[in-house]
C-alpha positions in Angstrom: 15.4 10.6 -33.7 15.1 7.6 -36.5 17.5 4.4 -35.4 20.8 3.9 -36.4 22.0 1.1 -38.1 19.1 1.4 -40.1 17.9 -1.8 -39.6 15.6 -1.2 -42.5 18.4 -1.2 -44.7 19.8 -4.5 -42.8 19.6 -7.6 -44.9 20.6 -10.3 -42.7 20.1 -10.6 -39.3 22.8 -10.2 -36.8 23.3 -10.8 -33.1 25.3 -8.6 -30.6 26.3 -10.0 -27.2 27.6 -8.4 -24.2 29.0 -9.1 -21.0 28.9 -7.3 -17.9 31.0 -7.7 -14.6 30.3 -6.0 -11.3 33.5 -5.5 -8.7 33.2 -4.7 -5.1 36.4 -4.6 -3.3 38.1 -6.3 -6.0 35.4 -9.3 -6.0 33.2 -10.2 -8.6 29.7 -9.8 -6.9 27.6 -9.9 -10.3 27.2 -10.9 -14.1 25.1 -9.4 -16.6 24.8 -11.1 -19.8 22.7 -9.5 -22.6 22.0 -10.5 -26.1 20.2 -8.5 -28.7 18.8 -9.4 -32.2 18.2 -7.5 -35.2 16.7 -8.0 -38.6 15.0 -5.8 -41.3 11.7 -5.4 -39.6 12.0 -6.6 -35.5 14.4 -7.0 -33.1 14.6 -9.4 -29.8 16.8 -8.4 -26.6 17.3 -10.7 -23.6 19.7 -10.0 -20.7 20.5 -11.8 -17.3 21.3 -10.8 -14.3 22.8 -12.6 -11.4 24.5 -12.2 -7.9 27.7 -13.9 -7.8 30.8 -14.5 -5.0 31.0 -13.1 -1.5 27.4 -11.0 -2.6 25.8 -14.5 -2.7 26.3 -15.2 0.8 24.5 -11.5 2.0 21.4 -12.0 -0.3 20.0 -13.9 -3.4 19.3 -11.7 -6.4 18.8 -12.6 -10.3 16.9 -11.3 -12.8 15.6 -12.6 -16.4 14.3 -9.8 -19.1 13.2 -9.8 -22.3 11.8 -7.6 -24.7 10.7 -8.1 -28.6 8.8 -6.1 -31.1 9.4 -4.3 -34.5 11.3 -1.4 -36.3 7.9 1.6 -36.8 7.0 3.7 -39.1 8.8 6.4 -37.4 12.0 4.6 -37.6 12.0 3.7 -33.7 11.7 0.7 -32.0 8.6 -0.5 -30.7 7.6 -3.7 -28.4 5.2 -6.2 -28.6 6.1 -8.3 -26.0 8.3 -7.7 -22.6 9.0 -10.6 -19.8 10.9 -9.8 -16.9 10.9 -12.7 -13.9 13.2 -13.0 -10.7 13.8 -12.5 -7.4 15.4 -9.5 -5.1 16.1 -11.7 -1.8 12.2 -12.9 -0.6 10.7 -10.5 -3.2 9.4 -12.7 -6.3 8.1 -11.5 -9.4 7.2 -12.5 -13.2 5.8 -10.0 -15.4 4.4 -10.9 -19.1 3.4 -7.7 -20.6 1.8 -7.6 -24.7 1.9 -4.2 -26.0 0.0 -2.4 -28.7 3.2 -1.5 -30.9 1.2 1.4 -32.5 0.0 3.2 -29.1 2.4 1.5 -27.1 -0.3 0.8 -24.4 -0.5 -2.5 -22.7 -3.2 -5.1 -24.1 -2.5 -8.1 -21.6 -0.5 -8.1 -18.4 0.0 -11.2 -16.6 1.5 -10.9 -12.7 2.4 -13.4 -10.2 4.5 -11.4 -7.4 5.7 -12.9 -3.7 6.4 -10.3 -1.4 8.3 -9.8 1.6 7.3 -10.3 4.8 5.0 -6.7 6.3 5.3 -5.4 2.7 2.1 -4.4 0.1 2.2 -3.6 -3.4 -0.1 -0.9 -4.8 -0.5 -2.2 -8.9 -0.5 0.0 -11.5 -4.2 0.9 -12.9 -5.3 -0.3 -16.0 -5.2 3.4 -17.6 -1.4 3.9 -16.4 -0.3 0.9 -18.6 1.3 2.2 -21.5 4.7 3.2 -22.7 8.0 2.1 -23.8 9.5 -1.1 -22.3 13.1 -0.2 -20.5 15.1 -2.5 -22.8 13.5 -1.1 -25.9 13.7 2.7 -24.4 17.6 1.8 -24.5 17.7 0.1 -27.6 16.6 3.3 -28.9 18.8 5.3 -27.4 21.9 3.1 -27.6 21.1 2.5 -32.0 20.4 6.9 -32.5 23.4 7.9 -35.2 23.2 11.3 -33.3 23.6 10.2 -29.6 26.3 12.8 -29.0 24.2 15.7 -29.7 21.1 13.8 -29.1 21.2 13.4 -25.5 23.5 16.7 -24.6 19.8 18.3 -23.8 17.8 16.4 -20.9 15.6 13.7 -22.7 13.0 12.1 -20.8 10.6 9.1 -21.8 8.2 6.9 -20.2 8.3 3.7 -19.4 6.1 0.4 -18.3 8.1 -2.1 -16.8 5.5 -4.6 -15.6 5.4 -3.4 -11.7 6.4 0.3 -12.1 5.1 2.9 -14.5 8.4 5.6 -14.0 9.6 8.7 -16.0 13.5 7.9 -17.1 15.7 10.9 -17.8 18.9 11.5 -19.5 21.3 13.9 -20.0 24.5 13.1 -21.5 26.8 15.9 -21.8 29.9 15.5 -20.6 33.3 12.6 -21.8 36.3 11.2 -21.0 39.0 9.3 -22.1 39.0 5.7 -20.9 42.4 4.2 -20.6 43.2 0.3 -21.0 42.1 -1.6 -17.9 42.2 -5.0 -17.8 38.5 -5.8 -16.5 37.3 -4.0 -19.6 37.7 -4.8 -23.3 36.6 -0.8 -23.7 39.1 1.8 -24.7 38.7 5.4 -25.8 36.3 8.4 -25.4 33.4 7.5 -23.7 30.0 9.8 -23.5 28.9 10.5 -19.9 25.3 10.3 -18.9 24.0 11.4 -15.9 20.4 8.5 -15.3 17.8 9.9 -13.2 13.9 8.8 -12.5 11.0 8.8 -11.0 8.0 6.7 -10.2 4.5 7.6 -11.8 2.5 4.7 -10.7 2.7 1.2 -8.7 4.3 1.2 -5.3 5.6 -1.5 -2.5 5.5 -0.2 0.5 5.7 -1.1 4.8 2.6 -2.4 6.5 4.4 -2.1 9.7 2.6 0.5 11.6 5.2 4.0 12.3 7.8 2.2 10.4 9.9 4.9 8.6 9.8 4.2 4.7 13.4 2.9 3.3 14.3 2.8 -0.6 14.2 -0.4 -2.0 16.2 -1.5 -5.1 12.5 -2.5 -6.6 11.3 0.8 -7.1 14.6 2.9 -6.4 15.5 4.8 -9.7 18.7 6.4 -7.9 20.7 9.2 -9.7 23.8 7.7 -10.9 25.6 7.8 -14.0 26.9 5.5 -16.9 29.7 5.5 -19.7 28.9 5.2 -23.3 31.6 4.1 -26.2 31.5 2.6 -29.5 33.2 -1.2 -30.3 34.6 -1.6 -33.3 31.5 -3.3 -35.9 29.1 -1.8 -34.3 27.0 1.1 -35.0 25.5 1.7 -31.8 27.0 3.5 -29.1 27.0 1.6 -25.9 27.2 1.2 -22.3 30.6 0.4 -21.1 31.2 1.4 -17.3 29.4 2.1 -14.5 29.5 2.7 -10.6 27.8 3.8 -7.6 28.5 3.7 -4.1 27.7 0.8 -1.6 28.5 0.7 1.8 32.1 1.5 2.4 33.2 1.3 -1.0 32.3 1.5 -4.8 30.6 -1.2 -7.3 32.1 -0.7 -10.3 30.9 -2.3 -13.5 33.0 -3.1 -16.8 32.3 -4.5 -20.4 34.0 -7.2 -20.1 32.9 -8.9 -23.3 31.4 -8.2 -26.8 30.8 -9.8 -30.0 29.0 -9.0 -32.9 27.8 -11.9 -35.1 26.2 -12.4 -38.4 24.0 -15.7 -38.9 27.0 -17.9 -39.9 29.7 -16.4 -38.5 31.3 -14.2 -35.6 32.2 -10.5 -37.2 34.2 -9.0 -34.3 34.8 -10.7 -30.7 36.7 -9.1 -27.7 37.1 -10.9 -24.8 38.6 -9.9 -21.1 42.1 -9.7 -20.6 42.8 -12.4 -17.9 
């Protein structure tokens, strides 16, 4: 699958920024906000992630990532360098990962994690360190010209995310059409992909003795399923809703921004309806 956009073909850079709310029984609980680079030869994404509102109060949670490298010979993105660093209540991590672009296995991996309280984490051996970054595995997927066929068959790819080596899998094969809602600037057919996973290597796990094992958000890659559209500019096709359930109710998560930008100047901007 060669990348769309071709960024080969792409004179100038350009910069596409995204916005993401999370509602919980009508409160915002969390903001994502993601920005990703492209040029000719490389590309840079960063994306935050933070707890907001009534969430704040139950438990602390943000998240910084970022991921760089350069368009292959294959026509793919590959990474070079992936940083990921944040906290999940009293769980504390930073990851710095440098990857071989051309193998895509991991030349220098610098950790500093905090755990929780009666926790361990089993690392990842040396010879299970290779594979795509997640935010370049998605910029892949998100830039194919071809996603609506591409994907209709399960698709599956490995990826090193710093504490986790994990198997993601997609399949994306059914649509609908989204009507106008006023948390999301997204209208139109969206692509339906059901996200699945699994964990090849690394683990945190109990110390307490007989203490039956509970999935943690760490290492939980839960089935659950995500909307993809296309914004007017862009190329790519992209995530615009999600949800999953939690507790009593449903989180439920919009695009609630985008803009597409050359160097000088915005291209196309849409912003939430207040």
């Amino acid at each position: 699958m060669l990348s769309c956009f071709a960024a080969a073909q792409v004179s100038m850079p350009y910069k596409v920024t995204f916005k993401y709310k999370a509602y919980w029984a009508g409160f915002v609980i969390a903001e994502i906000d993601s920005e990703t680079i492209i040029d000719a030869t490389k590309y840079q994404i960063t994306a935050d992630y933070r707890v907001k509102g009534i969430a704040s109060i139950m438990t602390k949670m943000q998240n910084h990532t970022m991921s760089r490298g350069i368009l292959f010979t294959d026509g793919k993105y590959r990474p070079e360098y992936y940083e990921n660093k944040g906290n999940f209540g009293n769980f504390k991590y930073l990851n710095q990962v440098s990857f071989d672009p051309e193998t895509l296995k991991v030349i220098n991996h610098v950790q500093d994690i905090e755990l929780r309280k009666d926790t361990e984490y089993t690392p990842v051996a040396a010879e299970e360190k290779y594979g795509m970054d997640p935010m370049t595995m998605f910029l892949n997927m998100i830039m194919d010209p071809n996603f609506a066929e591409a994907y209709k068959e399960e698709y599956r790819e490995r990826q090193f995310g710093g504490l986790f080596v994990s198997e993601q899998i997609f399949t994306c094969d059914d649509s609908e059409m989204m009507k106008k809602e006023s948390r999301s600037v997204f209208m139109g057919e969206a692509i339906i992909c059901k996200v699945d996973g699994k964990v090849i290597s690394g683990d945190i796990k109990s110390t307490k003795l007989k203490k039956k094992r509970k999935k943690r958000r760490e290492n939980d890659d839960q089935d659950s399923r995500l909307w993809f559209g296309k914004m007017d500019g862009f190329d790519g096709t992209i995530p615009v809703y999600t949800e999953f359930p939690l507790g009593w109710g449903k989180v439920r998560i919009y695009l609630s921004e985008f803009n597409i930008a050359s160097v000088d100047k915005p291209l196309v901007t849409a912003l939430e309806v207040k």
